[in-house]
N, C-alpha and C positions, 0 to 999 in steps of 0.2 A: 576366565574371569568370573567372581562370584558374584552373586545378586548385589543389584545397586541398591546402598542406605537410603531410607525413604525418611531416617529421622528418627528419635526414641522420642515415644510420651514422655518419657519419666524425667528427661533432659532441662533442665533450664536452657530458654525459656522454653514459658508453657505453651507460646507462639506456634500455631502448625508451621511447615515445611516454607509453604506459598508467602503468610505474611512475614516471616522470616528474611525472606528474597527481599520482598520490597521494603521490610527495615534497611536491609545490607543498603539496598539501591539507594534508600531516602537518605542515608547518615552518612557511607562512606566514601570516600574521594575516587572518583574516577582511576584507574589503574593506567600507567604506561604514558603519560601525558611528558610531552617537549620539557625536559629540567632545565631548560634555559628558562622556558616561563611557567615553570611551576607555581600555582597559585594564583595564577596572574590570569585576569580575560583579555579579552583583546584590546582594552583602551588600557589597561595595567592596573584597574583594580582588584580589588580583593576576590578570588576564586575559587572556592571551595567546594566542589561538585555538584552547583547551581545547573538547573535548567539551563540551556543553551538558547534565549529569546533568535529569534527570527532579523536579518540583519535589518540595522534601523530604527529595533525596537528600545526601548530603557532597559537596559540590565538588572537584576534585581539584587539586590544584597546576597551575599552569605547563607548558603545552607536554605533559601526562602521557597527552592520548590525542590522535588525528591530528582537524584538522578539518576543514571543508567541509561537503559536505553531508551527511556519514558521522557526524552527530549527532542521538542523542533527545531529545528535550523542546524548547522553545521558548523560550530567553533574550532578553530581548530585547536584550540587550547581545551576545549572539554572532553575527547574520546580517543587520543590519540595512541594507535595502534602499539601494542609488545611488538618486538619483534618476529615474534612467531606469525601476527596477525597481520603484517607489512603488505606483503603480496597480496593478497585478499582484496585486503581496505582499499590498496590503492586504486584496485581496479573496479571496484565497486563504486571509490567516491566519485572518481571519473563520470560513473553515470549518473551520479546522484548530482551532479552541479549541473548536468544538461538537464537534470529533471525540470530544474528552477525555470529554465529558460519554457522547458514544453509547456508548463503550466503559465508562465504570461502570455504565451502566445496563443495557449486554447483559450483564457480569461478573455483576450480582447480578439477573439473569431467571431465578427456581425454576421460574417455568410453573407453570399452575392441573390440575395431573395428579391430583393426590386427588379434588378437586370432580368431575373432568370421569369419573373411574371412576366416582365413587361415583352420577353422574346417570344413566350409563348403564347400570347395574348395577340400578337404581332408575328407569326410564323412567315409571312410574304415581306419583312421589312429585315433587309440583308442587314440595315445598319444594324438595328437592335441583336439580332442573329449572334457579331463582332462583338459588340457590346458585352455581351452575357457572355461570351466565350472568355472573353478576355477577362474578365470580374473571375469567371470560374477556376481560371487554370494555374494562377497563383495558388488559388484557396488547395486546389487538391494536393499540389507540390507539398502546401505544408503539412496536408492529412498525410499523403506519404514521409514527412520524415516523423511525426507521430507512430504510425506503423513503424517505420524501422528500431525507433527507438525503443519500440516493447521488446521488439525482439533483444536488444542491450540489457533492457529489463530482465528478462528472460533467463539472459545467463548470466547476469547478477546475484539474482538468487538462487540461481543453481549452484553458484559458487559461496554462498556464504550459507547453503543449506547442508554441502558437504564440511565445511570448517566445522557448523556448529550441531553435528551429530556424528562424526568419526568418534571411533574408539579412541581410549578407554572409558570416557567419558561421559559420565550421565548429561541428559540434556542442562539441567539445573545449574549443573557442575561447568559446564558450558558458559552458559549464559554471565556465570558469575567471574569465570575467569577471560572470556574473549567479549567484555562489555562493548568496546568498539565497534565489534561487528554485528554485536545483536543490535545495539543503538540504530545501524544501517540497513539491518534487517527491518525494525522496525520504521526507520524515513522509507523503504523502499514501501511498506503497507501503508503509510500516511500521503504517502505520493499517491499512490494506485486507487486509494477511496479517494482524493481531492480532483484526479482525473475525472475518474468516472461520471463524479457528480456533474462535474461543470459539462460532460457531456450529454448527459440526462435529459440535462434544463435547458439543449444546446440544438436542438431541431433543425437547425439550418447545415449540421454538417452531413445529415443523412440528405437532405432536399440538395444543398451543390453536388454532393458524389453522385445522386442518381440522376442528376442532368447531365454531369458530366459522360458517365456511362450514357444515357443515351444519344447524348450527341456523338460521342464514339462512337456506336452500332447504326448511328442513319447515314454516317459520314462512312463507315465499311463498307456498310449495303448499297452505297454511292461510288464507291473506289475512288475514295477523297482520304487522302494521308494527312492528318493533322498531326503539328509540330509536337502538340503534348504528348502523343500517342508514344514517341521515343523518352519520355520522360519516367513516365508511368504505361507500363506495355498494359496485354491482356491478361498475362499471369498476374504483375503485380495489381493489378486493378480486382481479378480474383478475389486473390489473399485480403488485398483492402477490403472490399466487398463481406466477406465474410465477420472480420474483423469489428469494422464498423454495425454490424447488422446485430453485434451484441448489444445489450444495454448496459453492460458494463464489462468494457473490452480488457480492460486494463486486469482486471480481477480475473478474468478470464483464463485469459496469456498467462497467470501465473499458479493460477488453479491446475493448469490445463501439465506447465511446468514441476507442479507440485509433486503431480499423481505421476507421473514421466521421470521424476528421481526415484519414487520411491520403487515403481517397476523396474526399474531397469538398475535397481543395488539391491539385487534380491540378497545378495549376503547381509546388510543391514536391515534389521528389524524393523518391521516398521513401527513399530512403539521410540524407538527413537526420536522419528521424525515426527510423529503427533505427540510426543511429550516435550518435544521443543515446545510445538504449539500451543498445547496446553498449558503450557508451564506461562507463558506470555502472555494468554488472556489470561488465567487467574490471577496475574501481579497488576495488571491494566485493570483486572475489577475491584481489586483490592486497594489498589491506588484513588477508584471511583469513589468506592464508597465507604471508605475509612474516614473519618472527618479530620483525623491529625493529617493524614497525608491531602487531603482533598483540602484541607486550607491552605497549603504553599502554593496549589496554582492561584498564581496572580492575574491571568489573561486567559482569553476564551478560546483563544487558538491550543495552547497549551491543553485545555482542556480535550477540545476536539481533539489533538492529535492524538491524546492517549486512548481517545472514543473510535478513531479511524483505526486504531492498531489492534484494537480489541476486537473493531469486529473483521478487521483481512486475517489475523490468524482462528481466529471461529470459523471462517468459511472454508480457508485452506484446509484444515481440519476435515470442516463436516466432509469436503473434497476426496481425503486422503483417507479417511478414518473408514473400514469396512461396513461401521454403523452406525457412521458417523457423530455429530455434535450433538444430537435430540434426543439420542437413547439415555437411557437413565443406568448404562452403564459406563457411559460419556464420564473424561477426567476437565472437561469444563461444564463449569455450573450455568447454566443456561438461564434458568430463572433470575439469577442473581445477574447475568451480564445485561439480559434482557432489562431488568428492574432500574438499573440504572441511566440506563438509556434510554427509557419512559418517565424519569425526575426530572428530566433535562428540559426544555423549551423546543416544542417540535420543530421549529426553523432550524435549529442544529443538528436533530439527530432523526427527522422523518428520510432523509435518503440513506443513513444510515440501519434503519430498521426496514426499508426497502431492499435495501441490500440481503440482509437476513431472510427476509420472505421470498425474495423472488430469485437468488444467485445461491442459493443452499440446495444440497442435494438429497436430503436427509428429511427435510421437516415434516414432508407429507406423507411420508411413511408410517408403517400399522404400530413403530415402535416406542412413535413420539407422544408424551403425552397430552392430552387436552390441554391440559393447565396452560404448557408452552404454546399449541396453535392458538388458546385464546389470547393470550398475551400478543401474540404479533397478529390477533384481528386488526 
């Protein structure tokens, strides 16, 4: 195969490569959509490759935010799979509807912190001992099926990171024809920053696992079997253990996934798979900080999502990339992503620039330059 087209200057338009994409994205109708309701949303009005709001939300008119895969929620009238993309999507959306669920259930985790004081405060009072047991071993059930469900995550995007970097095609060329599943590619990165965060702010799930662990180890060293203990053994409680002891697990597991596709297909380049990346933060900064495209977002989630997607493929990136996202021979513009995520109202985007500081592999390296580490002082 001959080197991939990067585009002629001399071309109409005079548009680069990148804002080109997110024209295509902003103007043209989603590909491959159900011709039974072509055009049509989900209550039957007019649908013209609008954002996908979030269900419950107001739909917005025609044309009124850009689409592709720079859309929240999951219509099924907005991204629906070619043929070729069937297989994939479907196994992919499968995970992406339990996503929904994992996220209401981490949103309303109080954590068992009263009980688990008041046992320890009370070590000789059998009741309270019950008590806290009993508050804890729900709570961990449900950290276990979190855990299990990264691992889902896991080979979710393993599966739609092979779709959207197999030959013959440039990543670009990808993105533009398998919109579906980059769309999902991107819900699976809007998922993974809205986890992380709410576990950030969420202190109570590291304080019930490590009670729970040590109730487990004083109850071993006692040769006392507790019923949870078949539930969640000592490998799984391991794996959990580790897991949870990130600060952001979720990013982690796919980080971790990232750099595990790209090792292990050593026949593909790895330029493939970070010019996917790339190719998707510079249409998410383009989309920022363009003011035609930045007026159609109508709502602030929309906003955030295209802020959540921008920066899970910057990390994955800095992850995968041998020198990473900071270097200045980096195909994503850093200043420019950074810039806009500093316009923003820091309640929206300070755990997202925590993300960038603290979960990047790259920054603090001899290659990065000042300018970038002073931007994320």
């Amino acid at each position: 195969a001959g080197p991939r087209s990067q585009g002629s200057q001399d071309s109409p338009p005079p548009a680069p490569p990148l804002r080109g994409l997110a024209q295509a994205w902003a103007r043209r109708r989603i590909r491959g959509r159900n011709p039974a309701r072509k055009g049509r949303g989900l209550a039957g009005e007019p649908w013209d490759g609008v954002l996908a709001p979030h269900p419950g939300s107001r739909r917005p008119g025609p044309r009124s935010e850009p689409s592709g895969f720079l859309s929240p929620g999951r219509c099924p009238a907005d991204a629906q799979p070619t043929e070729a993309e069937t297989a994939v999507w479907n196994q992919v959306n499968a995970v992406l509807e339990e996503a929904q669920a994992v996220l209401a259930e981490l949103q309303s985790y109080t954590g068992a912190g009263q009980e688990i004081r008041e046992a320890i405060q009370n070590p000789g009072d059998l009741r309270l001992q019950e008590r806290a047991w009993s508050a804890v071993c729900p709570l961990v059930a449900k950290l276990k099926r979190f855990y299990e469900f990264s691992l889902r995550l896991e080979n979710a995007l393993r599966s739609l990171l092979e779709a959207l970097t197999s030959p013959p095609y440039a990543p670009t060329q990808h993105l533009e024809r398998e919109q579906a599943l980059a769309k999902q590619f991107a819900e699976i990165l809007h998922f993974t920053l809205s986890f992380d965060e709410l576990k950030m702010t969420n202190p109570a799930i590291q304080n019930d696992f490590s009670y729970y662990r040590r109730t487990i180890s004083r109850n071993r060293i006692n040769n006392l079997q507790l019923d949870a203990e078949s539930e969640v053994n000592n490998e799984m409680a391991n794996r959990m253990s580790l897991f949870y002891a990130e600060a952001t697990p979720m990013l982690k597991t796919l980080s971790n996934a990232t750099t595990k596709f790209v090792s292990e297909n050593k026949t593909l380049p790895i330029e493939d798979t970070t010019d996917c990346l790339s190719t998707m933060a510079c249409v998410c900064r383009v989309m920022l900080e363009t003011p035609e495209y930045r007026s159609r977002f109508t709502n602030t989630e929309t906003l955030l999502f295209c802020m959540r997607v921008m920066v899970g493929v910057i990390i994955l990136y800095d992850h995968v990339h041998p020198v990473g996202a900071f270097a200045k021979t980096s195909k994503i513009d850093m200043k420019g992503c950074i810039k806009v995520l500093k316009d923003q109202p820091s309640t929206s985007t300070e755990g997202l620039l925590n993300a960038l500081r603290y979960t990047t592999r790259h920054l603090n390296d001899d290659t990065t330059s000042k300018q970038i580490r002073a931007l994320l002082q």
